[in-house]
C-alpha positions as CSV (number, residue, x, y, z in Angstrom):
1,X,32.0,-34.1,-148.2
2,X,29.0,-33.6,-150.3
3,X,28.8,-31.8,-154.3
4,X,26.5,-30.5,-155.2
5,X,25.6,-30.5,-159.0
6,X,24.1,-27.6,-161.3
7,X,24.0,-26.7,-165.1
8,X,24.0,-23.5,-166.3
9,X,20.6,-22.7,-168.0
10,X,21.2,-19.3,-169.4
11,X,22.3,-18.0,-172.7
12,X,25.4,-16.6,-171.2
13,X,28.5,-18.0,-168.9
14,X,27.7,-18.5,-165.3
15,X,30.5,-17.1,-162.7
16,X,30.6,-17.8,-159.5
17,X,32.0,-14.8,-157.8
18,X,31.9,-16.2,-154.1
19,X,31.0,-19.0,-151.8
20,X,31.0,-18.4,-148.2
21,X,29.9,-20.9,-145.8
22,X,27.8,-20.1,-142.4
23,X,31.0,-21.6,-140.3
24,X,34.5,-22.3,-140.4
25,X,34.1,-25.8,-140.2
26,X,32.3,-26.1,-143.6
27,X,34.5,-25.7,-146.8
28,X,32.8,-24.7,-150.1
29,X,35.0,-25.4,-153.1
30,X,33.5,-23.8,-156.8
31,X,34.4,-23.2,-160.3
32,X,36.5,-20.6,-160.6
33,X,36.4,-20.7,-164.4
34,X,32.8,-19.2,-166.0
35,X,30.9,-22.0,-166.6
36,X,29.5,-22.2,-170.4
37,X,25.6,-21.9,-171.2
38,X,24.6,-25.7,-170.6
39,X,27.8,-27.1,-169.1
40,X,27.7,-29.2,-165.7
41,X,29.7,-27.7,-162.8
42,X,30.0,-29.0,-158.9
43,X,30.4,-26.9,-156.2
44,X,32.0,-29.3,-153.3
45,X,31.0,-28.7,-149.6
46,X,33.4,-30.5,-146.9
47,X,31.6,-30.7,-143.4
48,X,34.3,-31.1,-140.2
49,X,32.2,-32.4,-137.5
50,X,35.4,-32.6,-135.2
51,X,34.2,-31.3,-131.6
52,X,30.2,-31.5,-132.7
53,X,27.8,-33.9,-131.7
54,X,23.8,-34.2,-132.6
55,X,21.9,-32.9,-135.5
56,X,23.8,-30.3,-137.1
57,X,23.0,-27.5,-140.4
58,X,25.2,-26.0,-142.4
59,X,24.6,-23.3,-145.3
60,X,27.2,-21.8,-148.3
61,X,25.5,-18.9,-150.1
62,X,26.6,-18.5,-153.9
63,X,27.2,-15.4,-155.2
64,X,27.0,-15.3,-159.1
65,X,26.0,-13.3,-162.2
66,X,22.1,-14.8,-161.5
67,X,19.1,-13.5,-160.5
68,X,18.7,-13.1,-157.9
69,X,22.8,-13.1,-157.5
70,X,22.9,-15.3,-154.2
71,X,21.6,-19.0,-153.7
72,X,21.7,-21.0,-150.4
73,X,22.8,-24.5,-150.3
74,X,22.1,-25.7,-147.0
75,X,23.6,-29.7,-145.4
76,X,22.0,-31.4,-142.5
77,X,23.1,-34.2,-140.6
78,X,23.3,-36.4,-137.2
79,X,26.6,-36.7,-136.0
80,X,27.2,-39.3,-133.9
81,X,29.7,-39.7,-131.0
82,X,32.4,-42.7,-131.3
């Protein structure tokens, strides 16, 4: 698992409408609460590398009240057999 940290910079609440991650075996987890203008928030990614092997890449794309409304987080990593 991996968080990712932000702050919102604007002069009004942040909301996270949506995260949705590029696979089923990455889990985003957000604020579901507006985040106030300069408050901290995490938005938690959980990777399950069950069944993979190698270099793998994962992306979540935020959708918010921003501009523009959707970000990409992106995770990379070698997964190594046992």
């Amino acid at each position: 698992a991996f968080s990712f940290h932000f702050r919102n910079t604007g002069n009004s609440d942040l909301i996270i409408r949506h995260c949705q991650a590029s696979c089923g075996c990455t889990v985003p987890e957000w604020p579901k609460d507006p985040v106030p203008p300069g408050a901290d928030g995490f938005i938690a990614v959980t990777f399950d590398s069950k069944g993979k092997s190698g270099m793998v890449h994962k992306t979540v794309t935020i959708i918010a009240n921003t501009v523009p409304n959707n970000v990409t987080l992106s995770i990379s990593g070698q997964v190594n057999a046992h």
